[in-house]
Kinemage of the C-alpha trace (Angstrom):
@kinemage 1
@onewidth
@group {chain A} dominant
@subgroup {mainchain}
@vectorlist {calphas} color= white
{ca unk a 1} P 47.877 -7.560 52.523
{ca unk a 2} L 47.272 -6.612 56.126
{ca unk a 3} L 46.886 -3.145 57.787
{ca unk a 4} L 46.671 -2.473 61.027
{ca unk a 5} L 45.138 0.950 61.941
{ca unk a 6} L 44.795 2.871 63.983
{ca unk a 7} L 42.457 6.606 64.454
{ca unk a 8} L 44.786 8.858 65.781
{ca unk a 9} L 45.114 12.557 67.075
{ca unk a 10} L 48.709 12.781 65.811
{ca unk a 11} L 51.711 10.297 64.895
{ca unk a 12} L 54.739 10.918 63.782
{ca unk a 13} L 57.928 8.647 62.133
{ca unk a 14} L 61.649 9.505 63.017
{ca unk a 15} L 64.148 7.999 61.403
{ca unk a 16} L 67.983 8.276 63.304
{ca unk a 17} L 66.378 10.828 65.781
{ca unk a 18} L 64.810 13.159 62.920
{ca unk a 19} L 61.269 13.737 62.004
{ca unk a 20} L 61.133 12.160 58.735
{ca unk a 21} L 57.348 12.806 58.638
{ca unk a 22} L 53.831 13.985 60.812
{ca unk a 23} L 50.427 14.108 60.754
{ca unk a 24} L 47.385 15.492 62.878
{ca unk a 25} L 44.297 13.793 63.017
{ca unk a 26} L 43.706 11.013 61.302
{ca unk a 27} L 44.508 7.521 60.377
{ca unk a 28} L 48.275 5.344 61.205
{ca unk a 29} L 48.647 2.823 58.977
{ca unk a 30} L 51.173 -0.067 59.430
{ca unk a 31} L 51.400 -2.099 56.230
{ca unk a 32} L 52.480 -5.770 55.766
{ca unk a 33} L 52.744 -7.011 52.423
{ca unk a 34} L 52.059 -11.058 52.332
{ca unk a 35} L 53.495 -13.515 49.552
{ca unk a 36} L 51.331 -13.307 46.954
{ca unk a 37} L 49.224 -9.891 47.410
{ca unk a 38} L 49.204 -8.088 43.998
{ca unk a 39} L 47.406 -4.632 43.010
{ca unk a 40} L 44.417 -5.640 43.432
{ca unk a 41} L 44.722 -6.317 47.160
{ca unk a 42} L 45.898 -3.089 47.265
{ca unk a 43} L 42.837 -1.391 45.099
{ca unk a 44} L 40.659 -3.135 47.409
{ca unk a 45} L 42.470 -1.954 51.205
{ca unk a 46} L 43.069 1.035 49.627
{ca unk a 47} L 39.330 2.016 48.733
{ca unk a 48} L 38.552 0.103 52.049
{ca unk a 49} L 40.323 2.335 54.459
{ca unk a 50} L 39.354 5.531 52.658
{ca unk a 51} L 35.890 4.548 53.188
{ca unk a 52} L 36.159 3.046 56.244
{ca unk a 53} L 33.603 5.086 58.849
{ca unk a 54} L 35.792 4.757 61.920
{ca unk a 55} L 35.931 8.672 62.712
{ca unk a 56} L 32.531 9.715 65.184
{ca unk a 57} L 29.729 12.062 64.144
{ca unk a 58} L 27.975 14.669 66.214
{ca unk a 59} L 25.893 12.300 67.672
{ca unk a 60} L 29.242 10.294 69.032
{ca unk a 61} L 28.962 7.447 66.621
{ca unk a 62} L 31.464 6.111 63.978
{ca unk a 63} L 29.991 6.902 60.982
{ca unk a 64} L 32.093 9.090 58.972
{ca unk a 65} L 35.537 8.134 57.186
{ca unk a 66} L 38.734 9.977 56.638
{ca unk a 67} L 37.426 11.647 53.534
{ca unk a 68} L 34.106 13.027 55.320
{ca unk a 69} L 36.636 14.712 58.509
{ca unk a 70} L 39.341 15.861 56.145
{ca unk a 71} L 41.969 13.763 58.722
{ca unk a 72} L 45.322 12.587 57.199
{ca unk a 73} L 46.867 9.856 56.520
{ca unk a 74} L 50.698 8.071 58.049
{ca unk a 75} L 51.744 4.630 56.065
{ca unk a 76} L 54.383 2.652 57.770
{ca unk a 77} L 55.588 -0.238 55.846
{ca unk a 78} L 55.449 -3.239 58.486
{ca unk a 79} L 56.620 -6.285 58.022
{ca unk a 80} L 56.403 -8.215 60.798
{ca unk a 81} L 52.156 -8.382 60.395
{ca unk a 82} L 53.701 -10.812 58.527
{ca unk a 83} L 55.124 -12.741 61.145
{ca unk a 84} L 53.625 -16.088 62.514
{ca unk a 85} L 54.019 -16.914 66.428
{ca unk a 86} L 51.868 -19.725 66.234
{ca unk a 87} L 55.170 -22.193 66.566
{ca unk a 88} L 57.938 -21.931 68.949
{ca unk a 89} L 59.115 -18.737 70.485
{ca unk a 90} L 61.022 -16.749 67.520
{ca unk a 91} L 58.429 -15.855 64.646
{ca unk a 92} L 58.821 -17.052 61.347
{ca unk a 93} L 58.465 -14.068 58.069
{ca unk a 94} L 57.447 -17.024 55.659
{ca unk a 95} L 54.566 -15.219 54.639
{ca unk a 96} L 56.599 -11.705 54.178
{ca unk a 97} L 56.726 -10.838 50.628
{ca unk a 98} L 60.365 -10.413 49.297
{ca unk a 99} L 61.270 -7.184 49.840
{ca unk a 100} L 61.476 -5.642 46.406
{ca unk a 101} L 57.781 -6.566 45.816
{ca unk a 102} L 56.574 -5.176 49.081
{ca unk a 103} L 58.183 -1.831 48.536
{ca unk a 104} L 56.069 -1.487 45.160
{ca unk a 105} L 53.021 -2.604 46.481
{ca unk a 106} L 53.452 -0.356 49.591
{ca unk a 107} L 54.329 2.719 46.818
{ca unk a 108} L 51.406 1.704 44.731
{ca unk a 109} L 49.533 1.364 48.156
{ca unk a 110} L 50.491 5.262 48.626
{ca unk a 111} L 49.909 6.443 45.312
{ca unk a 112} L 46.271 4.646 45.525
{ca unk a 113} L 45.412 6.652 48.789
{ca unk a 114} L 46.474 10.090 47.143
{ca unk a 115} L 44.288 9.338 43.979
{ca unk a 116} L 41.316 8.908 46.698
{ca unk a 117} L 42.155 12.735 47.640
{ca unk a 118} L 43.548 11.652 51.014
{ca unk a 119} L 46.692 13.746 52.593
{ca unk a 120} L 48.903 11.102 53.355
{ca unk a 121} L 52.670 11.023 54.556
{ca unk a 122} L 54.766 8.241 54.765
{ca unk a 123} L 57.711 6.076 56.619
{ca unk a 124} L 60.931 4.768 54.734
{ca unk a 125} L 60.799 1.211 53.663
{ca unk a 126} L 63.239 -0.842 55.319
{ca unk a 127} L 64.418 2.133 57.505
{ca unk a 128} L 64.372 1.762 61.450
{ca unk a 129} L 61.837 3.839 62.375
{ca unk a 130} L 60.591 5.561 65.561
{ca unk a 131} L 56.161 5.684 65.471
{ca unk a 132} L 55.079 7.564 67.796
{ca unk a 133} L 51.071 8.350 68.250
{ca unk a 134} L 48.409 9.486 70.486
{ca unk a 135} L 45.762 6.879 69.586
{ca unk a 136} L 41.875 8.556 69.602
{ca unk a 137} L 39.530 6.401 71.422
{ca unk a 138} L 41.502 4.299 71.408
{ca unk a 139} L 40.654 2.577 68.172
{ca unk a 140} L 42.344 0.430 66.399
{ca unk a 141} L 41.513 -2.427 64.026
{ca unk a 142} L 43.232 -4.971 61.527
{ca unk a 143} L 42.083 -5.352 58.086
{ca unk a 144} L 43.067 -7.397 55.609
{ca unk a 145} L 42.605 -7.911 51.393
């Protein structure tokens, strides 16, 4: 399971030119779901990310997480993390999970950030989506369980 974040002021997800979904500060998550990631990689990215001290203190240093700034969370189900350009010039989804088990383990992903008390919003799986943030820092990093 991979998830690249990213602390952001806002973000947002449209879906056919309609906000679908918004937060303010906080934390954009776009989640791939790899052949053979189960609930436990999700328990463990899950209590990762939550946990995660990426947001700064008053000294100007990451050291607090979501929890400890009360920031929000937007999941965006994201395939193509999946995808491997290592070969050619078209990536490959080999590694993709099929679809039905991605959506559960990106639903099971959600439900597992709520139970950490984290506001969180979400995309539509599957759904063409517009993302649109303003990225804090910027900062951004890829994790993976």
């Amino acid at each position: 399971m991979k998830a690249l974040i990213q602390r952001v002021k806002r973000a947002s997800v449209t879906i056919d030119g309609v906000l679908h979904s918004s937060i303010g500060a906080g934390m954009l998550v776009l989640l791939g779901v790899e052949k053979g990631d189960t609930q436990d990689n999700a328990d463990k990215l899950a209590d990762k990310l939550t946990k995660l001290r990426i947001f700064e203190d008053e000294d100007e240093k990451m050291n607090l997480s979501i929890s400890d700034v009360g920031g929000e969370m937007l999941i965006v189900s994201q395939f193509t993390l999946c995808g491997d350009c290592k070969k050619g010039t078209r990536p490959s989804f080999d590694k993709a999970a099929h679809p039905q088990i991605a959506n559960e383990l990106y639903e099971y992903f959600v439900s597992k950030i709520k139970e950490y008390g984290v506001s969180c919003k979400t995309g539509k799986f599957a759904a063409m989506m517009g993302v649109e943030l303003v990225n804090d820092g910027p900062v951004t990093f890829m994790v993976e369980k």
